[in-house]
NUNU-799789 format. One record per atom (N, C-alpha, C): residue in three letters; z, x negated, y negated. Coordinates in steps of 0.001 Angstrom, whole numbers, plus 524288, in hexadecimal, padded with zeros to 5 digits. Example, Ala and Ser with C-alpha at 12.3 -4.5 7.8 and 13.67 -1.06 7.14 Angstrom:
ALA81E787CC7A8163AALA81E787CFF481194ALA81E787CC7080CE4SER81BA87CDCE808CASER81BE47CA9A80424SER81EBE7CD9C7FFE2
END
This chain:
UNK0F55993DAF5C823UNK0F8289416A5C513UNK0FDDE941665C6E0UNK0FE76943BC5CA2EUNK104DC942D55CCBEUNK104C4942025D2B7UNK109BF93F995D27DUNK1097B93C4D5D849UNK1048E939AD5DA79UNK102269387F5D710UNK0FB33936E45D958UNK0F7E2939255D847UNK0F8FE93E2F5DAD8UNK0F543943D15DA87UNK0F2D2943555D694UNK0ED92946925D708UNK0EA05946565D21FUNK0E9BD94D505D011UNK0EDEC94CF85D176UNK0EFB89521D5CF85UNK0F492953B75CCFCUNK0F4B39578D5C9A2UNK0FB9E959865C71CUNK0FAEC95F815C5BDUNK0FE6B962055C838UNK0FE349675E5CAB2UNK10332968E95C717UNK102DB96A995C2F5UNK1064F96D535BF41UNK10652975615C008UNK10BA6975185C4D9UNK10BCE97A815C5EBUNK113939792E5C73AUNK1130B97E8A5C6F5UNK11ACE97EE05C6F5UNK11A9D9802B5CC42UNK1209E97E3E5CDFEUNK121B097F645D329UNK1237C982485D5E3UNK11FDA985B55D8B0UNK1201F98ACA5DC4FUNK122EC989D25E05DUNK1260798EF75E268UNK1272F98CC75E765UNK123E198FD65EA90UNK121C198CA45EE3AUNK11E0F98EE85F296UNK11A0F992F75F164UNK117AD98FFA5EDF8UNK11286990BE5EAD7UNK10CCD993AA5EF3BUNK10A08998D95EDB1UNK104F19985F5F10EUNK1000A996C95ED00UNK0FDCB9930B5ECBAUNK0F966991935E9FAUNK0F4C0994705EB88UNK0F1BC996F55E790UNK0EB40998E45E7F2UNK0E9269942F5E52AUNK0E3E79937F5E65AUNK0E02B991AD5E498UNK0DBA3992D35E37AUNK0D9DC993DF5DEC6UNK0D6E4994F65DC19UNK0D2AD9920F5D8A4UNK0CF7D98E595DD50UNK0CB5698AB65DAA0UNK0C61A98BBD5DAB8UNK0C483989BB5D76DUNK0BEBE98CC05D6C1UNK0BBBD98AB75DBD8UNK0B7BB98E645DC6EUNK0B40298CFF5E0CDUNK0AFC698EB25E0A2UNK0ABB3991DB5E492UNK0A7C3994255E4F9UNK0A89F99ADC5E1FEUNK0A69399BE45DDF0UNK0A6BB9A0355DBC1UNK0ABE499FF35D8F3UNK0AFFD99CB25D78DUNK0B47899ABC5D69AUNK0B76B9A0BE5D89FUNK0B55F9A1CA5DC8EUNK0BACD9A5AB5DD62UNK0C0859A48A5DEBFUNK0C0F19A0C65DF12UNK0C7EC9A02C5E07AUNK0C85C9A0305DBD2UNK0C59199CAA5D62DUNK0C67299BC35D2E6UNK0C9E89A28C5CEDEUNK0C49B9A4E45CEEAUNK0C5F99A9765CEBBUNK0C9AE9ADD15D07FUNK0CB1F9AC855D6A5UNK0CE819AFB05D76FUNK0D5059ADDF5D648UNK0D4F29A7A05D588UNK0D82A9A5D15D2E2UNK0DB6B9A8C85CDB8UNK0D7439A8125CB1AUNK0D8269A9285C4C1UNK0D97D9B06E5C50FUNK0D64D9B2A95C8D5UNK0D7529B8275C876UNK0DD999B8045CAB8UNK0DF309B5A35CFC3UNK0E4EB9B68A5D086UNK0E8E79B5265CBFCUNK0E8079B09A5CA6BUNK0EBF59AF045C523UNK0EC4C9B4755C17FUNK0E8FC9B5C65C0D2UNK0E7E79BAEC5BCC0UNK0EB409C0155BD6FUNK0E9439C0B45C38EUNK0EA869C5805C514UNK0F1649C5FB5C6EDUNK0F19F9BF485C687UNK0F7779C0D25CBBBUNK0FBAC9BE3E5C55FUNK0F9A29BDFC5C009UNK0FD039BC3B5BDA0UNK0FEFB9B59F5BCA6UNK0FD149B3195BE4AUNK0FE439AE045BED5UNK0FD069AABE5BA11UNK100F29A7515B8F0UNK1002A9A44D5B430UNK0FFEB99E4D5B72CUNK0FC5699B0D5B384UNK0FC2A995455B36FUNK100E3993925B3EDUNK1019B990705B8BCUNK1058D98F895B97DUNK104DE9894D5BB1FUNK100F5985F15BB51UNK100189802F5BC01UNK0FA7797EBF5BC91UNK0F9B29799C5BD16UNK0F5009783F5BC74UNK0F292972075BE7DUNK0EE33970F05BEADUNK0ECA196BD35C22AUNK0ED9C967DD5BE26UNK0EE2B962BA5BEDDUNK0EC6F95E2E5BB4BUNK0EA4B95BB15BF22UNK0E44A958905BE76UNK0E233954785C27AUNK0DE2B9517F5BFB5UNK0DC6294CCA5BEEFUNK0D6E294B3F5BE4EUNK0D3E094CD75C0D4UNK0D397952055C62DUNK0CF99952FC5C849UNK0CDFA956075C693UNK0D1DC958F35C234UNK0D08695D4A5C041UNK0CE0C95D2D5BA59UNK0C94A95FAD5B87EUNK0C59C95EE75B3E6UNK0CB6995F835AE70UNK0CAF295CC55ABDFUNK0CFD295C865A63CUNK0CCE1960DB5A311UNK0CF75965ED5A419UNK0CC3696AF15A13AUNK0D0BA96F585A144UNK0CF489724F59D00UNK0D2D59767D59CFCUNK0CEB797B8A59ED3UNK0D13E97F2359EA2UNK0CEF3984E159EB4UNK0D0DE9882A59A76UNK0CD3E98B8459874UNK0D08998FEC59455UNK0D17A992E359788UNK0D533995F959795UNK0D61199B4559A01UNK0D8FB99E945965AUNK0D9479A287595A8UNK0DA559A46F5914AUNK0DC459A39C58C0BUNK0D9EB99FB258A42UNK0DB1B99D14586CFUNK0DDCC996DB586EEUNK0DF929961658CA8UNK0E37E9927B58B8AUNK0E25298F1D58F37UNK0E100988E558FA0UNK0DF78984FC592E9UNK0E3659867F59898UNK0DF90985A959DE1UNK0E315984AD5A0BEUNK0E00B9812D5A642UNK0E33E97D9F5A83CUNK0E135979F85AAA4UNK0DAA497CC85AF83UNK0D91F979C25B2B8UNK0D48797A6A5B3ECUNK0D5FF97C3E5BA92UNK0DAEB97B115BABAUNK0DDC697AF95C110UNK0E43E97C5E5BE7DUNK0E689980015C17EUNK0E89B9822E5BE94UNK0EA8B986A35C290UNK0F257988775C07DUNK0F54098B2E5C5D7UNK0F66398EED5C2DAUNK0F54A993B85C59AUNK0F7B4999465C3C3UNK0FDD9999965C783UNK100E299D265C729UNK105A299E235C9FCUNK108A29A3915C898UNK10B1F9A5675CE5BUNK10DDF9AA9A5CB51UNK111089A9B05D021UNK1157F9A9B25D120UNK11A519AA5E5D51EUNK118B99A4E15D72FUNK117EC9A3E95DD83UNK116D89A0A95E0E3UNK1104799F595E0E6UNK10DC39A2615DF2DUNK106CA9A10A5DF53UNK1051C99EC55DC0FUNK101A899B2E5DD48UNK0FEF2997385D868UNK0F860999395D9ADUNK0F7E59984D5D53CUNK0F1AB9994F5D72CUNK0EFAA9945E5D35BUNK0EBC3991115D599UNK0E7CB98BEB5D4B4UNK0E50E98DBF5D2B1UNK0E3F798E205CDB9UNK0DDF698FFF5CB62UNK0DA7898AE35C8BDUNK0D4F498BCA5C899UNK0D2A6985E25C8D3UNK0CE019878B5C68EUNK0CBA4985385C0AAUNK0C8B6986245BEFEUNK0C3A39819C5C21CUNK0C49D97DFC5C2E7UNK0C21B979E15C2A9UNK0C1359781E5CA73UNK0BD69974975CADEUNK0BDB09754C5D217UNK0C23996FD35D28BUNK0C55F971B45D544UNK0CAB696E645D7B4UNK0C96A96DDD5DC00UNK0C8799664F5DC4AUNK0C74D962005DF7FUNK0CCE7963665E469UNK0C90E962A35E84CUNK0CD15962EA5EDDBUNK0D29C95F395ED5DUNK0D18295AC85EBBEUNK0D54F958635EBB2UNK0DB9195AE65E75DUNK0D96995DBB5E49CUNK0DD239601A5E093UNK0E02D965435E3D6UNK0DBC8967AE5E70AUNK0DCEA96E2C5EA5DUNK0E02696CE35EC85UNK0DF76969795F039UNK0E416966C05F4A3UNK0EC53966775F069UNK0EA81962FD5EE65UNK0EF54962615EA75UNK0F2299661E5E74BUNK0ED1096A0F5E576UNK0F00B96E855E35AUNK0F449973E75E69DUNK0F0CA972225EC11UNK0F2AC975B65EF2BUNK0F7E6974045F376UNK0F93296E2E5F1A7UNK0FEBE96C6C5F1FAUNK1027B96F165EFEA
END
């Protein structure tokens, strides 16, 4: 995808960014508490994954497609929200 990487990370540039992560797991609670912070703290889609590791699928969410891996943002905080289970090799890179 770029520079090699099998990845392309379409997000704007923060300065001195704190990343959450919010991937599904056992009881998908990060998943969940993910989606509840975006909600609660105001945050709009603000970027998103491209990878062949990742399934070629959309999501509805209120009406309107949005990728399966996928960045909320409000000031300096990003939050990782992740419908789908994200392969170690992708976690590592995103959290570059």
């Amino acid at each position: 995808m770029e520079n090699g990487k099998p990845i392309k990370i379409v997000l704007p540039e923060i300065k001195n960014p704190i990343l959450i992560e919010g991937y599904p797991g056992i009881g998908l609670v990060g998943h969940i508490a993910a989606n509840f912070l975006a909600k609660e703290l105001g945050m709009e889609m603000v970027g998103y994954v491209e990878s062949p590791f990742i399934p070629p699928m959309a999501l509805i969410l209120e009406g309107k497609p949005n990728p399966p891996l996928r960045f909320y943002g409000k000031d300096n905080i990003i939050l990782a929200v992740a419908d789908i289970y994200v392969p170690p090799t992708l976690v590592s890179e995103i959290a570059k």
